[in-house]
N, C-alpha and C positions, 0 to 999 in steps of 0.2 A: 504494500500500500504506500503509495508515494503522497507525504504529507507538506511538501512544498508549496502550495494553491493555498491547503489550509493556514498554514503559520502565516503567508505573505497578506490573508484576509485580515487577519486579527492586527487589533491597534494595541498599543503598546501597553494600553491600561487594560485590554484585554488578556494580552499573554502574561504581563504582570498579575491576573487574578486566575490565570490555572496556573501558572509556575506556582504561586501560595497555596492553592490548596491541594497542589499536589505535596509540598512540603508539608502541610497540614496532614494531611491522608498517612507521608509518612512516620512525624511527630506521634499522631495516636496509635499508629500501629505500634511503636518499639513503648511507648506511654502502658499501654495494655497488657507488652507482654512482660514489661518489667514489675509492674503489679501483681500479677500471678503468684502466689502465694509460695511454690514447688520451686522458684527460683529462688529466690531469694539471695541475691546476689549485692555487692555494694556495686555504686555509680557513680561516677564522677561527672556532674552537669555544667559543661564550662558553656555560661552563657554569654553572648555577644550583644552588647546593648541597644549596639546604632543598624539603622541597615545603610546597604549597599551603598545605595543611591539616595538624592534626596526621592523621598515620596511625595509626590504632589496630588495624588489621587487622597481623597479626607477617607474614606472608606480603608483605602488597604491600610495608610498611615493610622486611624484609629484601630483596625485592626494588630498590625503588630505592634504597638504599642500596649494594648491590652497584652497582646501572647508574650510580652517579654515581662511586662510584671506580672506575670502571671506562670512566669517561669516553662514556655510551651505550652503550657497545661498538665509539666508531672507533678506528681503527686508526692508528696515531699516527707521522705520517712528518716528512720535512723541511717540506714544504708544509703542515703547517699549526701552525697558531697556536693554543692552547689558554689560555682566561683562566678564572679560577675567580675566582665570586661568590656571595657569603654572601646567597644571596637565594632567595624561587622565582621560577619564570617572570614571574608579573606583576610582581613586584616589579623585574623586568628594564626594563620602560620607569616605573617610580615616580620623583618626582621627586629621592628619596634618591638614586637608583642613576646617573642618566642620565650623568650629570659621566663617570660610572669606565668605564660602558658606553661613551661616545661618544668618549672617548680610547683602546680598548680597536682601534676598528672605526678613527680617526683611525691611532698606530699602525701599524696591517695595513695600510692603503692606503699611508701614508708607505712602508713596507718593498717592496710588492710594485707603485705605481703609478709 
């Protein structure tokens, strides 16, 4: 299925609202199955504060604003570990960030290995 016609219709504030909820879709899936009682496993949630780009759309911008104080939407137990970074995603592996990320994940292993 050749989906070149399709992506080239959609506007930018369109693909920007399936790229989210496809991110969304997969937020609650791994949200779900960390929940499960039979794992119970520790996690370390390194959250990203800012996005990408500026957001200009009030919808997707009120929306991940909500998803990030809100921490994705997990569910926030003993097991896991939550670190908040004044960054977006890519700026997650930037050479500014790596130092705060790498002690963050250092840390989580020191406590749970």
């Amino acid at each position: 299925m050749v989906l070149d016609h399709f992506s080239n219709t959609l506007s930018c504030d369109d693909r920007a609202r399936e790229n989210l909820k496809t991110i969304f879709e997969i937020e609650r899936r791994m949200v779900k199955d960390f929940q499960d009682p039979e794992i119970n496993l520790p996690i370390l949630n390194v959250v990203a504060t800012r996005s990408l780009t500026k957001i200009d759309n009030d919808k997707v911008s009120a929306t991940f604003e909500l998803l990030k104080r809100n921490r994705n939407n997990w569910q926030i137990n003993e097991l896991m570990t939550v670190r908040n970074i004044h960054t977006d995603h890519v700026g997650l592996v930037a050479d500014s960030n790596i130092n705060e990320v790498s002690n963050c994940i250092r840390g989580f292993l020191y406590q749970y290995v």
